[in-house]
Residue frames as a rotation matrix with the C-alpha (Angstrom) as fourth column:
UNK 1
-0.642 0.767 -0.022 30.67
0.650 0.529 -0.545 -38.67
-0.407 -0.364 -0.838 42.61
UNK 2
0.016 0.759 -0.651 29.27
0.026 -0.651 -0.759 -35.59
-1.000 -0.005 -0.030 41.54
UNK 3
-0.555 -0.228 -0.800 30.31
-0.803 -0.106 0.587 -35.96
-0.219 0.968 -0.124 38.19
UNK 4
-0.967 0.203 -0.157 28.38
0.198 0.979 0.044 -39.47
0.163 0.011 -0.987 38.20
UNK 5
-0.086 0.987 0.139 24.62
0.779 0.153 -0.608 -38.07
-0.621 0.056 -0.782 38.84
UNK 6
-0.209 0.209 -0.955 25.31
-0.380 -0.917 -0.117 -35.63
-0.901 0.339 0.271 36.29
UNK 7
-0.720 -0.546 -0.428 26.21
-0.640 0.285 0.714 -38.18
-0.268 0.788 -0.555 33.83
UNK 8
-0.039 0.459 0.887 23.15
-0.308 0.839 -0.448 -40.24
-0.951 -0.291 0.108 33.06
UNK 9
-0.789 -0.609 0.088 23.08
-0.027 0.177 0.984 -41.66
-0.614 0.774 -0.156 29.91
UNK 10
-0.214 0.889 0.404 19.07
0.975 0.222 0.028 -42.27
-0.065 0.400 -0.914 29.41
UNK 11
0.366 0.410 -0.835 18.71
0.572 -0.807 -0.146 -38.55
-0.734 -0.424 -0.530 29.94
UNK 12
-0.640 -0.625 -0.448 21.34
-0.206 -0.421 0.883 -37.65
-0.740 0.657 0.141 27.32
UNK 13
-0.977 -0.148 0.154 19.69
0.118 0.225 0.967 -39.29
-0.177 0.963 -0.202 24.89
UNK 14
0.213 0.947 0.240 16.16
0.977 -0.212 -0.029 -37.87
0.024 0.241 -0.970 25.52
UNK 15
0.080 -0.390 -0.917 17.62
0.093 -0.913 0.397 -34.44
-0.992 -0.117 -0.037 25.62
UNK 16
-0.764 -0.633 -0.125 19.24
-0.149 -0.016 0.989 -35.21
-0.628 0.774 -0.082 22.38
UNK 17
-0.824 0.195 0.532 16.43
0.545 0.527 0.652 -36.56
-0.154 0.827 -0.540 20.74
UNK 18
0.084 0.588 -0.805 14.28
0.682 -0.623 -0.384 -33.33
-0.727 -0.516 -0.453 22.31
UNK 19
-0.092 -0.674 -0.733 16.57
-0.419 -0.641 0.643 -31.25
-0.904 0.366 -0.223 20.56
UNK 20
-0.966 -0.221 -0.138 16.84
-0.108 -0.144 0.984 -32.69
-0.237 0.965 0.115 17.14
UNK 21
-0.253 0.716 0.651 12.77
0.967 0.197 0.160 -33.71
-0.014 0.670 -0.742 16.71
UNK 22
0.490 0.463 -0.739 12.57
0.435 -0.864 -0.253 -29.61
-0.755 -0.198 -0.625 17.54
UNK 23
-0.311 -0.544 -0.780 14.76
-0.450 -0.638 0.625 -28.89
-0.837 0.546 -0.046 15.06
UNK 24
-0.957 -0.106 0.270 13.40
0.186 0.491 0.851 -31.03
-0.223 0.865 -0.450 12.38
UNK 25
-0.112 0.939 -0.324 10.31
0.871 -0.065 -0.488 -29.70
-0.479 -0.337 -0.811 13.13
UNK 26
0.159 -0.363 -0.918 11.39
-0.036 -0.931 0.362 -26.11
-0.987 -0.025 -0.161 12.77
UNK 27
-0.854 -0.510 0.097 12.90
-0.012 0.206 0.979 -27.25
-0.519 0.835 -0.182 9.18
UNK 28
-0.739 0.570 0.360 9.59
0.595 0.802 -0.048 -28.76
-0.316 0.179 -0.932 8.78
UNK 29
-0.121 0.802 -0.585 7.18
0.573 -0.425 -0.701 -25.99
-0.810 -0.421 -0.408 9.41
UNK 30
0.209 0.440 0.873 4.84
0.944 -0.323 -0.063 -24.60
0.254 0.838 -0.483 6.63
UNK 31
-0.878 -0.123 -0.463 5.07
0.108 -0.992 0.058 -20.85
-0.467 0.001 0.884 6.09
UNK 32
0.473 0.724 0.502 1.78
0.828 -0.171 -0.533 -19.04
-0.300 0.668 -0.681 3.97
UNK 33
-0.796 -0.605 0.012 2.91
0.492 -0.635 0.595 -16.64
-0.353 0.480 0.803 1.20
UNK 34
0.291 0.662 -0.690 0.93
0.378 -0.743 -0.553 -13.84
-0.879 -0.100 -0.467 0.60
UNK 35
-0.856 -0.508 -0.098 1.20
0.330 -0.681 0.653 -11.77
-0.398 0.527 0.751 -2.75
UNK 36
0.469 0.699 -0.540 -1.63
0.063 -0.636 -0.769 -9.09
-0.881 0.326 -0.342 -4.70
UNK 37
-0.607 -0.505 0.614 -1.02
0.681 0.070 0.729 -9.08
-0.411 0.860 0.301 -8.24
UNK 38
0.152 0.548 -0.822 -2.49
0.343 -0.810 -0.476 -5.57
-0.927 -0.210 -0.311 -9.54
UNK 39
-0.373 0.200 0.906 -3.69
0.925 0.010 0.379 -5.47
0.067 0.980 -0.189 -13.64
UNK 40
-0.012 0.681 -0.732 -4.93
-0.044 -0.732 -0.680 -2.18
-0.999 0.024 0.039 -15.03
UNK 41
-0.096 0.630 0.771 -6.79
0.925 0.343 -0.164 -1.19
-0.368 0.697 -0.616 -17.73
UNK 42
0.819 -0.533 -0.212 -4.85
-0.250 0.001 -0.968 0.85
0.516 0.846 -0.133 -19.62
UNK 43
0.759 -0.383 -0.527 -1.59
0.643 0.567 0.515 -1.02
0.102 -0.729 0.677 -18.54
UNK 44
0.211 -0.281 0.936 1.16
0.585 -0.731 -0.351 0.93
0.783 0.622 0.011 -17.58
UNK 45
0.717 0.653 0.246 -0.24
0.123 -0.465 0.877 2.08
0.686 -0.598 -0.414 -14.61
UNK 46
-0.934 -0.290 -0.208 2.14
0.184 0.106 -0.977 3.17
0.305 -0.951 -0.046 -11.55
UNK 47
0.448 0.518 -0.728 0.84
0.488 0.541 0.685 1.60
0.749 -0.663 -0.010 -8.66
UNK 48
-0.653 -0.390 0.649 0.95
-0.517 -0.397 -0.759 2.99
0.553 -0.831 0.058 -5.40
UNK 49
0.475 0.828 -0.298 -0.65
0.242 0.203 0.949 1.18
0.846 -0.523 -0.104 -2.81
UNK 50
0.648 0.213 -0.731 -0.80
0.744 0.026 0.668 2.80
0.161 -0.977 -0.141 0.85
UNK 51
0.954 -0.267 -0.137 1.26
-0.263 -0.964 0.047 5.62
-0.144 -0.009 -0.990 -0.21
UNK 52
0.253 -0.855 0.453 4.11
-0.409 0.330 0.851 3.21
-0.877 -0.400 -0.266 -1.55
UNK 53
0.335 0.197 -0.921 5.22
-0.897 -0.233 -0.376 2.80
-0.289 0.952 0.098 -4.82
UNK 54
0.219 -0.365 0.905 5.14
-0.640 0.646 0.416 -0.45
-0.737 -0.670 -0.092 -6.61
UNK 55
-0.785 -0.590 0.186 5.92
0.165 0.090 0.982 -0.27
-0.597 0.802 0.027 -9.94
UNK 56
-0.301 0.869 -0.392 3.96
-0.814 -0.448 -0.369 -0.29
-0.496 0.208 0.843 -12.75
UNK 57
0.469 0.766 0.439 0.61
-0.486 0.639 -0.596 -2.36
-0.737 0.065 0.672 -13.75
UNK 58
0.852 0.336 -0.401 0.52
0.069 0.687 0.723 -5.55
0.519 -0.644 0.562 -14.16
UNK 59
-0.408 -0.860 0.306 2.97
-0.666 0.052 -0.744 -5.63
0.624 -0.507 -0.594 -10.67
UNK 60
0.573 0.255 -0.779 2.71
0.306 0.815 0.493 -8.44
0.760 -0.521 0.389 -8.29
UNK 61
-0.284 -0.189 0.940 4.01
-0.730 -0.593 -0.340 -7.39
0.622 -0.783 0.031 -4.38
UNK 62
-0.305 0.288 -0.908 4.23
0.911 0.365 -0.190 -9.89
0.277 -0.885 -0.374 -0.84
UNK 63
0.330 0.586 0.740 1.66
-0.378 -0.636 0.673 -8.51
0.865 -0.502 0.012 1.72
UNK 64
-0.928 -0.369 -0.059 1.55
-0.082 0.356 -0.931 -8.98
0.364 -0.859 -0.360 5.39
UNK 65
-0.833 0.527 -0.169 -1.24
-0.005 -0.313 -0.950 -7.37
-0.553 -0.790 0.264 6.93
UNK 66
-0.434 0.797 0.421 -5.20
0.783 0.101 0.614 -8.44
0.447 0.596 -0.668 5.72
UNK 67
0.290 0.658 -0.695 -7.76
0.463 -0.732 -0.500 -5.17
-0.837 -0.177 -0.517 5.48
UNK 68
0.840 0.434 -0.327 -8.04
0.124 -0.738 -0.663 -1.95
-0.529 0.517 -0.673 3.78
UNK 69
-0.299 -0.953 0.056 -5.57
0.744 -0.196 0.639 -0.84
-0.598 0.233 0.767 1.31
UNK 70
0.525 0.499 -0.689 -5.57
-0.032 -0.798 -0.601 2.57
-0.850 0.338 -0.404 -0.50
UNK 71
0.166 -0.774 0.612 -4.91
0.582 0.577 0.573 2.58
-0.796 0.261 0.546 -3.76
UNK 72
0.393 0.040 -0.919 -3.89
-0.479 -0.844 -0.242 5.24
-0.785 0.536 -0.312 -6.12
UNK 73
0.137 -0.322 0.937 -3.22
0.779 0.620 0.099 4.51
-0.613 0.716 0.335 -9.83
UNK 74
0.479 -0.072 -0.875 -1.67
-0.184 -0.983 -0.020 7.08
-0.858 0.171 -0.484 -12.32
UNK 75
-0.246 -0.529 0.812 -0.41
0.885 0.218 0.411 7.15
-0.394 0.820 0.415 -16.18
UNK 76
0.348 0.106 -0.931 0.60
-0.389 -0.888 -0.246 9.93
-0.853 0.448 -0.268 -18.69
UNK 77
0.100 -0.121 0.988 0.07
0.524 0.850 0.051 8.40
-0.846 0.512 0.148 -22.10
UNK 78
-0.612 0.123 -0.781 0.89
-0.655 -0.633 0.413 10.14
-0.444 0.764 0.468 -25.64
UNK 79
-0.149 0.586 0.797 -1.94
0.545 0.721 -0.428 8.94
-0.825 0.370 -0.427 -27.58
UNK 80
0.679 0.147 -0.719 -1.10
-0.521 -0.594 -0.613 11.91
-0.517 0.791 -0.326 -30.18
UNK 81
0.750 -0.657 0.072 2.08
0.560 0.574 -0.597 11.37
0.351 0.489 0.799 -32.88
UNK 82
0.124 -0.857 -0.501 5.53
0.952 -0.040 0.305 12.04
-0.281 -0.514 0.810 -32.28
UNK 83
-0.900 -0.265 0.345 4.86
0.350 -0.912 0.214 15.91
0.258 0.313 0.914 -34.40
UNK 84
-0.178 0.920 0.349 1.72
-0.563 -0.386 0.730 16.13
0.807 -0.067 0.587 -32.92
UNK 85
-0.672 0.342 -0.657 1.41
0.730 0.458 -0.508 14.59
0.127 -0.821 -0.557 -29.04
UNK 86
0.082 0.988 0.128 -1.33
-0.349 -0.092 0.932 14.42
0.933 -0.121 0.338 -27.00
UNK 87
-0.836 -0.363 -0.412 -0.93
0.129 0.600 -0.790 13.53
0.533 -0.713 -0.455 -23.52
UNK 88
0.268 0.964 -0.006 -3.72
-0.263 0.079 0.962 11.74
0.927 -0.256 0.274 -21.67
UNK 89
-0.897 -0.391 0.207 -3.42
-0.407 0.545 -0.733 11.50
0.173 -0.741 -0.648 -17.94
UNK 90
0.122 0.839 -0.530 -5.15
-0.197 0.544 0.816 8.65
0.973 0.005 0.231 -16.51
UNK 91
-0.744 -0.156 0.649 -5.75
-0.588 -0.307 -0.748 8.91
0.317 -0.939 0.137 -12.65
UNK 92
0.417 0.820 -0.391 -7.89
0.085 0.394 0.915 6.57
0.905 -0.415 0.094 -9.89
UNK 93
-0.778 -0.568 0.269 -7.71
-0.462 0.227 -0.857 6.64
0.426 -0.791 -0.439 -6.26
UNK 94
0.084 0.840 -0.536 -9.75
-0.465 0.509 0.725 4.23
0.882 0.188 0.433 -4.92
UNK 95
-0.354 -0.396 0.848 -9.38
-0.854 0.505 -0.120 1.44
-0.381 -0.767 -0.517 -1.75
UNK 96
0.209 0.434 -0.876 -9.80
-0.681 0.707 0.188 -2.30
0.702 0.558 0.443 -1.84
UNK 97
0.235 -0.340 0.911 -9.57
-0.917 0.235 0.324 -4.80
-0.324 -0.911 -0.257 1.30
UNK 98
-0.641 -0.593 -0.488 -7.42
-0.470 0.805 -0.361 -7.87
0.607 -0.002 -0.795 1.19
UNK 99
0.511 0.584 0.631 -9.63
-0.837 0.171 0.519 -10.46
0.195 -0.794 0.576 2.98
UNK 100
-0.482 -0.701 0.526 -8.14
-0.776 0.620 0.116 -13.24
-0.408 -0.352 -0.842 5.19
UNK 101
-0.135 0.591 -0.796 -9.07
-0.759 0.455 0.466 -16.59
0.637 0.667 0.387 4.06
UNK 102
0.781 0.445 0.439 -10.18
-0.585 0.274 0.763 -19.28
0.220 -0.852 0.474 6.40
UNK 103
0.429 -0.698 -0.573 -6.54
0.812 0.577 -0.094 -20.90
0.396 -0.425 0.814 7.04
UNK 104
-0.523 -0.396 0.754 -5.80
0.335 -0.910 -0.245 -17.34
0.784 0.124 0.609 8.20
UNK 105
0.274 0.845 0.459 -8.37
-0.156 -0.432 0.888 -16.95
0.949 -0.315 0.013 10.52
UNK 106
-0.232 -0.488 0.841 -7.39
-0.876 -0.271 -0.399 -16.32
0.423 -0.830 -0.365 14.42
UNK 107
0.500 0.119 0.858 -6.80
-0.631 0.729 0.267 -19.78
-0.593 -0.674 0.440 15.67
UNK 108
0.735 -0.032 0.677 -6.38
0.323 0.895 -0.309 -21.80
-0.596 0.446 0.668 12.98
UNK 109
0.841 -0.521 -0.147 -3.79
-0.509 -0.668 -0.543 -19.54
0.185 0.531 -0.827 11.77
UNK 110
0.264 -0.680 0.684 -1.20
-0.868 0.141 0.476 -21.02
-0.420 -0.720 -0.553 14.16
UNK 111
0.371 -0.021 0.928 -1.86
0.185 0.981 -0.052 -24.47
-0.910 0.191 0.368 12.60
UNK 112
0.996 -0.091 -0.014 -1.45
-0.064 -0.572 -0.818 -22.58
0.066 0.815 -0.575 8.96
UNK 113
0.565 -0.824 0.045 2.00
-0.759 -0.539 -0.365 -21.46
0.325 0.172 -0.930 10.05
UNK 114
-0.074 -0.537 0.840 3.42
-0.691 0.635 0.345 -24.75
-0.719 -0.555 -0.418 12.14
UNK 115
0.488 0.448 0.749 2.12
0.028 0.850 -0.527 -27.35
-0.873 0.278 0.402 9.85
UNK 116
-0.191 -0.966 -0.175 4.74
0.082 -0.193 0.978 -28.68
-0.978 0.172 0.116 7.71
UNK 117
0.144 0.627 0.765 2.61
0.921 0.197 -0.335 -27.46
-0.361 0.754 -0.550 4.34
UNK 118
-0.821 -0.550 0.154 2.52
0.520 -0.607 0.600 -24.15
-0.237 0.573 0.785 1.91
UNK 119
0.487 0.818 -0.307 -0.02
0.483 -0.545 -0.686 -21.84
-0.728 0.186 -0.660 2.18
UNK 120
-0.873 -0.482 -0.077 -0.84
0.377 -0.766 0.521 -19.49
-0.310 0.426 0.850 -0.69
UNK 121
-0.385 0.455 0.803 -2.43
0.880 0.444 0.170 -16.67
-0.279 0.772 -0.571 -1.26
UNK 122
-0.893 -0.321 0.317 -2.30
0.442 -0.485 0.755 -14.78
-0.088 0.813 0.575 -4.14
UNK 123
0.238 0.927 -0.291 -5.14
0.472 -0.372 -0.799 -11.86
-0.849 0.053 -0.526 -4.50
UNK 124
-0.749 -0.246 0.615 -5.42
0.653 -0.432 0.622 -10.38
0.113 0.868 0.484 -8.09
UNK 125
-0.204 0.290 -0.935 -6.87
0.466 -0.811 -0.353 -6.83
-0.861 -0.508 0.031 -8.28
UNK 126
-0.412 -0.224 0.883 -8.02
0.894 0.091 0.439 -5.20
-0.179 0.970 0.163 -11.15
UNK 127
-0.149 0.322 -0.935 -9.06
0.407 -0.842 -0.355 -1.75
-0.901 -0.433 -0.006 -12.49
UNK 128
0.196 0.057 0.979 -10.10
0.919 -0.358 -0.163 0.50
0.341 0.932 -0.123 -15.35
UNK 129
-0.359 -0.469 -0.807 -8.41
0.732 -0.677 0.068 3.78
-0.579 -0.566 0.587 -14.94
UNK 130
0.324 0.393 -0.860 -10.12
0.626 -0.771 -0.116 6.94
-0.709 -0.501 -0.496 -16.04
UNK 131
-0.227 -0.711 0.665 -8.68
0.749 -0.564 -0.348 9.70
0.623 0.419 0.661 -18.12
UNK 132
-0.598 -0.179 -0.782 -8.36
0.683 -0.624 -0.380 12.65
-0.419 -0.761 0.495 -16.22
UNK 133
0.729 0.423 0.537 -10.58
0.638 -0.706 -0.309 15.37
0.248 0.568 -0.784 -17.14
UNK 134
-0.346 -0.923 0.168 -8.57
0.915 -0.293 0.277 17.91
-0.207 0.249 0.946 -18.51
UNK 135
0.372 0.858 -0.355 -9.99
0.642 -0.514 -0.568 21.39
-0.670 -0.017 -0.742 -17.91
UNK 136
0.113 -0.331 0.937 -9.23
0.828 -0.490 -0.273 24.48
0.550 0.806 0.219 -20.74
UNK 137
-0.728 -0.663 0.175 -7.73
0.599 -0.739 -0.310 27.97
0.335 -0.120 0.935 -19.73
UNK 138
-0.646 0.427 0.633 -10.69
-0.359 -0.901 0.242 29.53
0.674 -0.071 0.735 -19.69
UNK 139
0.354 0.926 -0.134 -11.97
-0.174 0.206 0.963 27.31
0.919 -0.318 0.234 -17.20
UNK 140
0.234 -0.567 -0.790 -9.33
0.740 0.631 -0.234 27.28
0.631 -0.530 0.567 -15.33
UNK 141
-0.972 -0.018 0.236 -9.41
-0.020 -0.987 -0.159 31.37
0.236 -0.159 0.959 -15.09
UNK 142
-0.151 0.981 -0.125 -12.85
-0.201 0.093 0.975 30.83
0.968 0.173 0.183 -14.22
UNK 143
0.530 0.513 -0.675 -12.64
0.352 0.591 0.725 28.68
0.772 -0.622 0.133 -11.61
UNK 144
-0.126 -0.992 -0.011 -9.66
0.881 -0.107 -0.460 30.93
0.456 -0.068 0.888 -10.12
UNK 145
-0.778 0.162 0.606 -12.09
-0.045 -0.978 0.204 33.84
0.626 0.132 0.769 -9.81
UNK 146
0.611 0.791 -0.021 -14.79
-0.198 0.179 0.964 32.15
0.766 -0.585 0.266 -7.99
UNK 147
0.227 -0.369 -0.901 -11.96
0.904 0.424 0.055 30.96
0.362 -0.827 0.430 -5.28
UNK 148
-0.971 -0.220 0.092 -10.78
0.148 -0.859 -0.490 34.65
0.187 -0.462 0.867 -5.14
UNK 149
-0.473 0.777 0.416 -14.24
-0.483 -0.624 0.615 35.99
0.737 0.090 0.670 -4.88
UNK 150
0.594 0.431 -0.679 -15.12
0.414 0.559 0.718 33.30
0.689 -0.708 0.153 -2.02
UNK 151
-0.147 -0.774 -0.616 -11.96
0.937 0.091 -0.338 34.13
0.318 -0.627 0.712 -0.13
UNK 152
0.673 0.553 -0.492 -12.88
0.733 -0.587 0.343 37.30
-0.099 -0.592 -0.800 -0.28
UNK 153
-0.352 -0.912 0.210 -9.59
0.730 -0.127 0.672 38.75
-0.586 0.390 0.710 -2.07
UNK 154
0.596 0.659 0.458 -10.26
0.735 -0.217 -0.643 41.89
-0.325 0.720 -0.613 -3.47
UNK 155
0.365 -0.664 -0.652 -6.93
-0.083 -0.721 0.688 42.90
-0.927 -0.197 -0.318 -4.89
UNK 156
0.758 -0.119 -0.641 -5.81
-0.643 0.026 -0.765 43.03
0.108 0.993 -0.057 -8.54
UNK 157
0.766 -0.640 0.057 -2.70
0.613 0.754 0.236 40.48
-0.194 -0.145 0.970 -9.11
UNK 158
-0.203 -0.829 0.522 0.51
0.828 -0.430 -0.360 41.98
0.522 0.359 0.773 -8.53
UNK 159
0.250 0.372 0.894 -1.02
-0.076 -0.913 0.401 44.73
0.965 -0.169 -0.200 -6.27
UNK 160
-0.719 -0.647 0.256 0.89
-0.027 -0.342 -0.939 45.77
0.695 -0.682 0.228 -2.91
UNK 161
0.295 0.953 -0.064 -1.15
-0.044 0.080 0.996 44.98
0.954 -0.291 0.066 -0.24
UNK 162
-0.338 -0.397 0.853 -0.76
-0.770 -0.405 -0.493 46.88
0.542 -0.823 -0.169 3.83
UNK 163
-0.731 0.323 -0.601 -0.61
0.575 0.766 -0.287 44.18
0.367 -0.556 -0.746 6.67
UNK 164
0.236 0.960 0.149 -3.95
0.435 -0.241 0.868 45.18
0.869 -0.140 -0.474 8.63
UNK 165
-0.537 -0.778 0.325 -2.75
-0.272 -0.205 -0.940 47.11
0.799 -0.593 -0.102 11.63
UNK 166
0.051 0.404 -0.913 -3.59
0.618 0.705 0.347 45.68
0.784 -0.583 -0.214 15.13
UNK 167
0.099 -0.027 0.995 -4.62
-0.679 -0.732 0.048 47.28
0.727 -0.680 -0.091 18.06
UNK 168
-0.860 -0.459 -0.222 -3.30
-0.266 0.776 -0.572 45.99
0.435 -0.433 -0.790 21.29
UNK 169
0.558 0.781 -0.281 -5.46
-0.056 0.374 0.926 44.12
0.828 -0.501 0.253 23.70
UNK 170
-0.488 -0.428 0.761 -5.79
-0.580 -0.492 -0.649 44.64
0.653 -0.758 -0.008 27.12
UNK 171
-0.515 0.259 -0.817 -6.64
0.349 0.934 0.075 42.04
0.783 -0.247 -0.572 29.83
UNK 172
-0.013 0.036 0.999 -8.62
-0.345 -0.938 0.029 43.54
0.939 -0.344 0.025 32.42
């Protein structure tokens, strides 16, 4: 008997058919793909973005998260000859924010992700990197002396120098 009000047969088959429109659903559901495609100007560029390296420029990368991103761009180019280089670094650090787009937006996101469709989207970044200024020796001894002379460093390089001696302290 008890095996008889377990058994119903209209129940099986709404169970069953519970079960497979959720799974065909599931199959069904849209995803949104997300990717930043990052050009520079000279190409070349390694890309870091957020303190992660991502190859170099033109490089294309999936995101997750929409906002700020820091981005740091770097190249060391010979632009001399092969008996006579020249190396130019080229350096930017900059930021740029990923904005959401309006299938993204807090509500309508949910639909975005359930709905049995393909978001995309694809943010392209661009940039003109710099050359680095490249100071000369004698500005570089220059600017070496004004940091000692701020700090307050008035020893010669290479000169032996007594720890200050402390006196004790007494709590009273």
């Amino acid at each position: 008997m008890v095996a008889n009000r377990l058994y119903n047969p209209a129940m099986n088959t709404a169970q069953i058919l519970g079960v497979l429109l959720a799974g065909g659903s599931a199959l069904l559901a849209g995803c949104v793909e997300r990717r930043i495609t990052i050009a520079t100007e000279p190409t070349g560029a390694m890309v870091y973005v957020n303190d992660v390296e991502m190859g170099r420029a033109p490089v294309t990368f999936p995101f997750l998260w929409y906002g700020d991103y820091d981005v740091r761009l770097r190249l060391d180019r010979n632009e001399g000859t092969a008996d006579s280089p020249k190396i130019v670094q080229y350096y930017l650090h900059t930021h740029r924010v990923a904005e959401a787009p309006p299938f993204q937006w807090m509500g309508i996101d949910l639909f975005a992700e359930l709905l049995p469709l393909q978001f995309k989207d694809e943010k392209t970044w661009g940039f003109i990197v710099p050359a680095a200024a490249q100071p000369t020796d004698e500005q570089l001894i220059a600017d070496a002396k004004a940091l000692k002379a701020r700090m307050g460093a008035t020893t010669e390089p290479g000169a032996q120098t007594q720890p200050a001696a402390t006196q004790p302290t007494v709590n009273p």
